[in-house]
C-alpha positions as MATLAB code, in Angstrom:
seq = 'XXXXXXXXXXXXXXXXXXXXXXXXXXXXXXXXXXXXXXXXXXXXXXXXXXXXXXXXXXXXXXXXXXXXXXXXXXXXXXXXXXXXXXXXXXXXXXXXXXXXXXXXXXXXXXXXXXXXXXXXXXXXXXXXXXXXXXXXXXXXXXXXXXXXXXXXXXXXXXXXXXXXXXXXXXXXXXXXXXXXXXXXXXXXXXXXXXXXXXXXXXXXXXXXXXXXXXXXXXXXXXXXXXXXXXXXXXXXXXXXXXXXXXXXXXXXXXXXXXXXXXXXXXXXXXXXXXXXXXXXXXXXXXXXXXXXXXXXXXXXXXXXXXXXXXXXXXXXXXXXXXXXXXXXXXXXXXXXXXXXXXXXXXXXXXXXXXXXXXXXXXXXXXXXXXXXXXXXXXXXXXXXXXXXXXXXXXXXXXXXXXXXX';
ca = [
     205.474   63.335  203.300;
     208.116   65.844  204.648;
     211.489   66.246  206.126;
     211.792   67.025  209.988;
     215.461   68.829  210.271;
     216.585   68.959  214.041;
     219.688   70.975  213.977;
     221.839   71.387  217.440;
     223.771   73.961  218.153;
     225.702   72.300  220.583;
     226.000   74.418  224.152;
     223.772   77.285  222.861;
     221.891   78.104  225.984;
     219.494   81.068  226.749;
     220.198   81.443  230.559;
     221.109   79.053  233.543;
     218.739   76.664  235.069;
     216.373   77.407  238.431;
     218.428   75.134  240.240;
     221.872   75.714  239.714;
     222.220   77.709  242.752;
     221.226   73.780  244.548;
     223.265   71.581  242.258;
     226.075   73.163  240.468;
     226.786   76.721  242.118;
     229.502   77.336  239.686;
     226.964   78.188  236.851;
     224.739   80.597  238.609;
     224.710   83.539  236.150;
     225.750   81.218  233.381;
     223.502   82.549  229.919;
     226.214   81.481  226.155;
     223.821   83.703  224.443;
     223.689   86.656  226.015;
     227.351   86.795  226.951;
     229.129   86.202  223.988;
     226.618   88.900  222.275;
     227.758   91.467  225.293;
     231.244   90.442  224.391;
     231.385   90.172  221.159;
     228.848   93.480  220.240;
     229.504   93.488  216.632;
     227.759   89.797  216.033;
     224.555   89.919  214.042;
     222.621   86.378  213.368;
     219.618   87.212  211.351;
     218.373   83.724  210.175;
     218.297   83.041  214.315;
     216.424   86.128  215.361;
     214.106   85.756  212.465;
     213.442   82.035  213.958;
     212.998   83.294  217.448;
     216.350   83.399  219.456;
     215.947   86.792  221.278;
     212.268   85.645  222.138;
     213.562   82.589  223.583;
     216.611   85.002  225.516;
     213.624   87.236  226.922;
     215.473   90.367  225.642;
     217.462   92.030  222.250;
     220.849   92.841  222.717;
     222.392   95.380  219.737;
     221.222   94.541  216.791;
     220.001   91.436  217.433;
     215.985   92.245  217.851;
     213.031   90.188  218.430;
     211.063   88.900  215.634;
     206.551   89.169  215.643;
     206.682   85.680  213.645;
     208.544   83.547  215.265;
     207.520   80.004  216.456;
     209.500   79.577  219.874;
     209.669   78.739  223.360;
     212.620   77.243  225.621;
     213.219   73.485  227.377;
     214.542   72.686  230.564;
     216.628   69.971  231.564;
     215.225   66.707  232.309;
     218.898   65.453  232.993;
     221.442   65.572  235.583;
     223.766   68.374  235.041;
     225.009   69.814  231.553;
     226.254   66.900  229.547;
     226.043   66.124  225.563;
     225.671   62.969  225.929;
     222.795   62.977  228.221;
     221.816   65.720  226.268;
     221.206   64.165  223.298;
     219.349   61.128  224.506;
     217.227   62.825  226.133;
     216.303   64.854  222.292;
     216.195   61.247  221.520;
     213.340   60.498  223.892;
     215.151   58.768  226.708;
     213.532   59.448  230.343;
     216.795   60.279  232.363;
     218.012   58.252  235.029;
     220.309   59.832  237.850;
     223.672   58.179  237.953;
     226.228   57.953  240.333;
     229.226   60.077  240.842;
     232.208   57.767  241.909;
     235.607   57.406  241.200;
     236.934   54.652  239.431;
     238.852   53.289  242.453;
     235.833   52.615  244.051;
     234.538   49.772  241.496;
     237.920   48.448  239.735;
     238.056   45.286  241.541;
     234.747   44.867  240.839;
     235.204   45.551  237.160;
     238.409   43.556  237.243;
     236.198   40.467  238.447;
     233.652   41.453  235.766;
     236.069   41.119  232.752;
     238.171   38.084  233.836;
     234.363   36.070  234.254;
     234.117   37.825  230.671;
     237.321   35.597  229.820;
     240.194   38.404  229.589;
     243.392   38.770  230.872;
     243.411   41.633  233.799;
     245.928   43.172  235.608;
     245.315   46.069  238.231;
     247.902   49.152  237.557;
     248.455   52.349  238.842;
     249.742   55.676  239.304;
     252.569   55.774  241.728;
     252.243   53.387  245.063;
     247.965   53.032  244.192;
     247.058   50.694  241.285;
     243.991   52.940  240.074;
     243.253   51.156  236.714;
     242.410   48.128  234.701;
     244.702   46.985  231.948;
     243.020   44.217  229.760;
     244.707   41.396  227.316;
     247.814   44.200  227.577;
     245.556   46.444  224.438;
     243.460   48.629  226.601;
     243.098   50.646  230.160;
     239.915   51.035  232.297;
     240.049   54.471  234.587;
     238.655   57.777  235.007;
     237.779   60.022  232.300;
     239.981   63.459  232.752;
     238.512   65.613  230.556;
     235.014   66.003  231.695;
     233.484   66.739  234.985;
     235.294   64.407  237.371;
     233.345   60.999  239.054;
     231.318   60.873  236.401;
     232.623   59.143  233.261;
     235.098   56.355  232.834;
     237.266   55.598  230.004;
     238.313   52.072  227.949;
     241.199   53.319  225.951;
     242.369   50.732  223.613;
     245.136   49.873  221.250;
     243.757   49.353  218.101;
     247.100   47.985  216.317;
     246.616   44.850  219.641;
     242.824   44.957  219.576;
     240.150   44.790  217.325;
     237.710   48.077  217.950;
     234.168   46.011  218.473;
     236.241   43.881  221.368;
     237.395   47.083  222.637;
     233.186   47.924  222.659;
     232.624   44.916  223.977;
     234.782   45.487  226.884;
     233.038   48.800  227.498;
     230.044   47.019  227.677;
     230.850   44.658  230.384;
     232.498   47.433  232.099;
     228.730   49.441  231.679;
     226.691   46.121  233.103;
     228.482   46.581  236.547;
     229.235   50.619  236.846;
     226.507   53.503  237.545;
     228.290   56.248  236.553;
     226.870   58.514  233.333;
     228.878   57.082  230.902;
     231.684   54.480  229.914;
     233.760   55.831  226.731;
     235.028   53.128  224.678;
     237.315   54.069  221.957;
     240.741   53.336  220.086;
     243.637   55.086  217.936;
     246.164   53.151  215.629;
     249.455   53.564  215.754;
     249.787   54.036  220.230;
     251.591   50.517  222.034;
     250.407   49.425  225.292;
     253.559   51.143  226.328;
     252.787   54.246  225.293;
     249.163   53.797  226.464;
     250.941   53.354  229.896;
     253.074   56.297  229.770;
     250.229   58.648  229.549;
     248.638   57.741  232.858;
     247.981   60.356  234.782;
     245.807   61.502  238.146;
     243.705   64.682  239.388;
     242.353   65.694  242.974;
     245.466   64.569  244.752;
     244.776   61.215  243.450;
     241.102   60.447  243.447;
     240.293   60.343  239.822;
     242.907   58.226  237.807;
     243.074   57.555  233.973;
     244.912   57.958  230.154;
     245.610   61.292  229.775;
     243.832   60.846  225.690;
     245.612   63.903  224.033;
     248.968   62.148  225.615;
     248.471   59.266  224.508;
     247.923   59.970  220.866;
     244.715   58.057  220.314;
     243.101   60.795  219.169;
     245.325   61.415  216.102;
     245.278   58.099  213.909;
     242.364   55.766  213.465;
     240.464   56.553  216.101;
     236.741   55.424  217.081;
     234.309   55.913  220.095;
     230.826   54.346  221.047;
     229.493   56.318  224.175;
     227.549   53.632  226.556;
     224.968   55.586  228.911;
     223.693   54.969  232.042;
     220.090   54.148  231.802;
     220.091   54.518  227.669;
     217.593   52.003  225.721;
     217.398   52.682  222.232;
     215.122   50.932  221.358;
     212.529   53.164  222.760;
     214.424   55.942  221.403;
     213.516   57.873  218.072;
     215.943   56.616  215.880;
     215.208   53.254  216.374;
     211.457   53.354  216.282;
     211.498   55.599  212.533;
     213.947   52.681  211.406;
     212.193   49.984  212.003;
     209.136   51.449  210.023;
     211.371   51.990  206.930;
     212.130   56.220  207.242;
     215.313   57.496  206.812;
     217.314   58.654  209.354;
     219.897   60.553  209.148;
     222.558   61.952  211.444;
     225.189   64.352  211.044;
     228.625   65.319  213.318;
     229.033   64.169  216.712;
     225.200   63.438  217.338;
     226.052   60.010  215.251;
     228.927   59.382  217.361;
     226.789   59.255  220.878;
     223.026   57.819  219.533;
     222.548   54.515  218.437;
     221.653   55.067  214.824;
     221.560   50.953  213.508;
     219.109   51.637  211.253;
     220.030   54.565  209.846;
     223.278   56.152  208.239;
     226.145   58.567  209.832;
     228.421   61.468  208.891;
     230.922   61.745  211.023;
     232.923   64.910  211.292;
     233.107   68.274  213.400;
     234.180   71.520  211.234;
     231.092   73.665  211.318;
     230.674   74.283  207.003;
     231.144   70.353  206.260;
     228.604   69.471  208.436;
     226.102   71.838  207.282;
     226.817   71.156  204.189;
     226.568   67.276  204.560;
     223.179   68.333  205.790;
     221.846   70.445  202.726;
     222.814   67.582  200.465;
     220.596   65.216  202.983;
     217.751   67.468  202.575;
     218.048   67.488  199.194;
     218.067   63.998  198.995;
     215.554   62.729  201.383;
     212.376   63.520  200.652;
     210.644   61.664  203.715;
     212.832   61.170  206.631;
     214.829   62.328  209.646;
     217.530   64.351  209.716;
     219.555   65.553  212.707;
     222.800   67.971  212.719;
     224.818   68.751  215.710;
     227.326   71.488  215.372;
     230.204   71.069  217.919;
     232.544   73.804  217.354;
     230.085   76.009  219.173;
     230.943   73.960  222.231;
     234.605   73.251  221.853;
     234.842   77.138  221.748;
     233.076   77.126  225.047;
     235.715   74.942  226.460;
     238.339   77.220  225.345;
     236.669   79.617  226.828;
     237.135   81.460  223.160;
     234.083   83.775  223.062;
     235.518   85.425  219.240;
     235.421   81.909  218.261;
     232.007   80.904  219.136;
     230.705   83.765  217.707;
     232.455   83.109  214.420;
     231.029   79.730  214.573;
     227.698   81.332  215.301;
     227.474   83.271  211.834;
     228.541   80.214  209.985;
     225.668   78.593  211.724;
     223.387   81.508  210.966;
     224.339   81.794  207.200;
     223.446   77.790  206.293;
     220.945   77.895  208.288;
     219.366   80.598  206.061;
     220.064   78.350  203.257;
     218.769   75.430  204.856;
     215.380   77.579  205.264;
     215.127   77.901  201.576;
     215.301   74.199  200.772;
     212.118   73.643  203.551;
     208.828   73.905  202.273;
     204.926   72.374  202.275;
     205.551   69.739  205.566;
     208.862   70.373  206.377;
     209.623   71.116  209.538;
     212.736   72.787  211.830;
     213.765   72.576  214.753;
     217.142   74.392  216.079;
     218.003   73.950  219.436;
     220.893   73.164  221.679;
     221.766   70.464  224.945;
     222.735   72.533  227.507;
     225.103   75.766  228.166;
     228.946   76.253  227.907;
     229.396   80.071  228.767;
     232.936   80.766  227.816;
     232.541   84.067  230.317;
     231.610   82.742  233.465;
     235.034   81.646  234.695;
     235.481   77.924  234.142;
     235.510   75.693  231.191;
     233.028   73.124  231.571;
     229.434   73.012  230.353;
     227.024   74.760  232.362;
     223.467   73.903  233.353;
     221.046   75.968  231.046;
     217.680   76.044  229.335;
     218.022   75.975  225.672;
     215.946   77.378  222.729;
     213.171   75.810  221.174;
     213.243   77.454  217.399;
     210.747   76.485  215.092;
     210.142   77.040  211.345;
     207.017   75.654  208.879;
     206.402   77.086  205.955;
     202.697   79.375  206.302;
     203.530   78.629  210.937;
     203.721   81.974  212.459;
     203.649   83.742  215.773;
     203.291   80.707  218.122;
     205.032   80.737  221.525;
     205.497   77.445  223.377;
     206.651   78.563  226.472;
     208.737   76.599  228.662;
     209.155   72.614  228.231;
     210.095   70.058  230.670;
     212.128   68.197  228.676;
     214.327   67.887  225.793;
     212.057   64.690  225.201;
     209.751   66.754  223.765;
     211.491   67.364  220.794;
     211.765   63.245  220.120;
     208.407   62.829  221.095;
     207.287   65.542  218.713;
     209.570   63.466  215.845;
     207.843   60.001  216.518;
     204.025   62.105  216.028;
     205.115   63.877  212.726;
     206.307   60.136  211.278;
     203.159   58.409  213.082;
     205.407   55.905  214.901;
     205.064   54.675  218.270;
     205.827   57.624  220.856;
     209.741   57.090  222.533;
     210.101   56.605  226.177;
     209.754   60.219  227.463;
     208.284   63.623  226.123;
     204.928   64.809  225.244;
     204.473   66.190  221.449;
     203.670   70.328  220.684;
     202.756   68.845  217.025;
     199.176   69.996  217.125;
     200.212   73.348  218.476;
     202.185   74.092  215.192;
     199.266   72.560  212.900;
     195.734   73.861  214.861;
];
């Protein structure tokens, strides 16, 4: 009987991927941990070196040393690019699949065709002389995704004072049964017309990619609710689903419950940094046999902002709970802190960026083990399914009996 905590910090990476130089040229040199500490010399996270970090980095920077005790090693990416989403199902256990990148012009009469079979009302619309996008029943707008790398997401924005949020879902998932891209976003805010939905259209790369503009249109700011629908994504070979359906607890915490199907389990939604973590003491403290898994986001929206003085803040918030959370673990309890991918806020562009992440590892009376380097983020999930003794999850091999021989 024991807890297994998997906390991500969300972007954290320890140094850019052996292939970026192939398939995304803008992150060679990328490493978040070592650049924010160059930048931002007077940050000191004890709780994280004592776990390992600075192993996992390969070298100490300041005062930031290496620790003789640590249980650590690294993972690589098992998915295409840098992307939370696909980040977290593959923690999950999900074998990635490669999806396509393609602009939503490509596939909207196709999705148009889709959703009238589906029984709704679809008009084609646009941005300027091109109609670009899908309006449905006059409550929501198929198109591009803006905010994230371009090609490879697409967006149903819905009103949700014209449209119920599970048919907005629904319409994201007919949209999903005839698209390969990585993702289709479904999500609503109260409170924005069709009107206003249509006022916030907008295009990038001379017209290529063309969508809502979201912080324009204001769904973000009343009401509002997403389910993320992935490419290749079956949960129910995935973690969550396979320790609910034998009765554990699972819980998650922040935006990790937003993007993995949790049915079984409960959800804490939410995104400043000392809510979260403190949503996830009280978890620990309650459960005394389950699942519990944290992601911490503000580490990666200061990555977008490109904000190294804010990540690091966000990193000694981290580092302080997570010395608290270390105190509540004992007998079979078992840590994990890791991260998804990279978001160096120093390397010149905003986006995430394609790194290996840490693998840190704390059991009470578990000392001086080093993993090494894993394929996958998999390994994590399949490591969860062998400490419940559930059925393993589609992808990943377990380190358990490394930690416990």
């Amino acid at each position: 009987m024991g807890r297994f905590v998997v906390v991500v910090l969300d972007s954290f990476g320890v140094g850019a991927m052996d292939d970026v130089a192939l398939v995304r040229p803008q992150d060679v040199g990328a490493n978040t941990c070592k650049h924010i500490m160059q930048k931002v010399s007077e940050l000191r996270l004890p709780t994280l070196c004592q776990l390992g970090l600075m192993n996992a980095l390969g070298e100490e920077i300041g005062e930031n040393h290496f620790s003789s005790t640590a249980v650590y090693g690294v993972a690589e990416l098992m998915h295409i690019g840098a992307d939370s989403f696909y980040g977290h199902q593959e923690i999950m256990g999900t074998l990635p699949q490669e999806p396509l990148l393609q602009p939503f012009r490509d596939v909207k009469e196709e999705v148009a065709a889709a959703l009238t079979r589906a029984g709704y009302r679809v008009s084609l619309v646009g941005v300027g002389e091109q109609t670009q996008l899908v309006a449905v029943n006059d409550s929501a707008v198929v198109g591009d995704n803006l905010e994230t790398d371009l090609g490879q997401v697409y967006n149903v924005s819905g009103c949700l004072d014209a449209m119920s949020y599970e048919e907005i879902v629904q319409i994201g998932r007919v949209v999903r049964s005839v698209v390969k891209v990585s993702r289709v976003i479904a999500f609503g805010g109260e409170g924005v017309s069709f009107e206003q939905l249509m006022e916030a259209k907008s295009s990038k790369a001379d017209g290529l990619y063309t969508g809502i503009d979201t912080p324009k249109s204001g769904l973000y700011e009343q009401g509002y609710r997403v389910t993320h629908l992935g490419y290749g994504v079956d949960p129910s070979v995935q973690v969550p689903t396979l320790l609910g359906l034998k009765g554990i607890e699972v819980s998650f915490i922040g935006k990790v419950g937003d993007i993995v199907d949790n049915r079984e389990g409960r959800a804490f939604p939410g995104v400043e940094t000392e809510a979260l973590f403190e949503e996830c003491l009280n978890e620990v403290q309650r459960i005394g046999h389950g699942f519990i898994c944290l992601n911490i986001q503000e580490t990666d929206l200061a990555g977008h902002a490109e904000n190294a003085e804010r990540y690091a803040d966000r990193l000694q918030v981290s580092d302080r709970y997570l010395g608290k959370l270390l105190m509540m673990l004992h007998g079979d309890d078992l840590l994990i802190v890791t991260a998804d991918h990279g978001n160096d806020p120093t390397i010149g562009h905003s986006h995430h960026t394609r790194e290996r992440v840490p693998i840190l590892i704390y059991k009470e009376g578990v000392q001086g083990i080093k993993l090494g380097c894993l394929p996958t983020l998999s390994d994590i999930g399949a490591s969860v399914a062998d400490y419940f003794r559930v059925e393993r999850p589609e992808n990943g091999h377990s380190f358990l009996t490394k930690l416990l021989n």
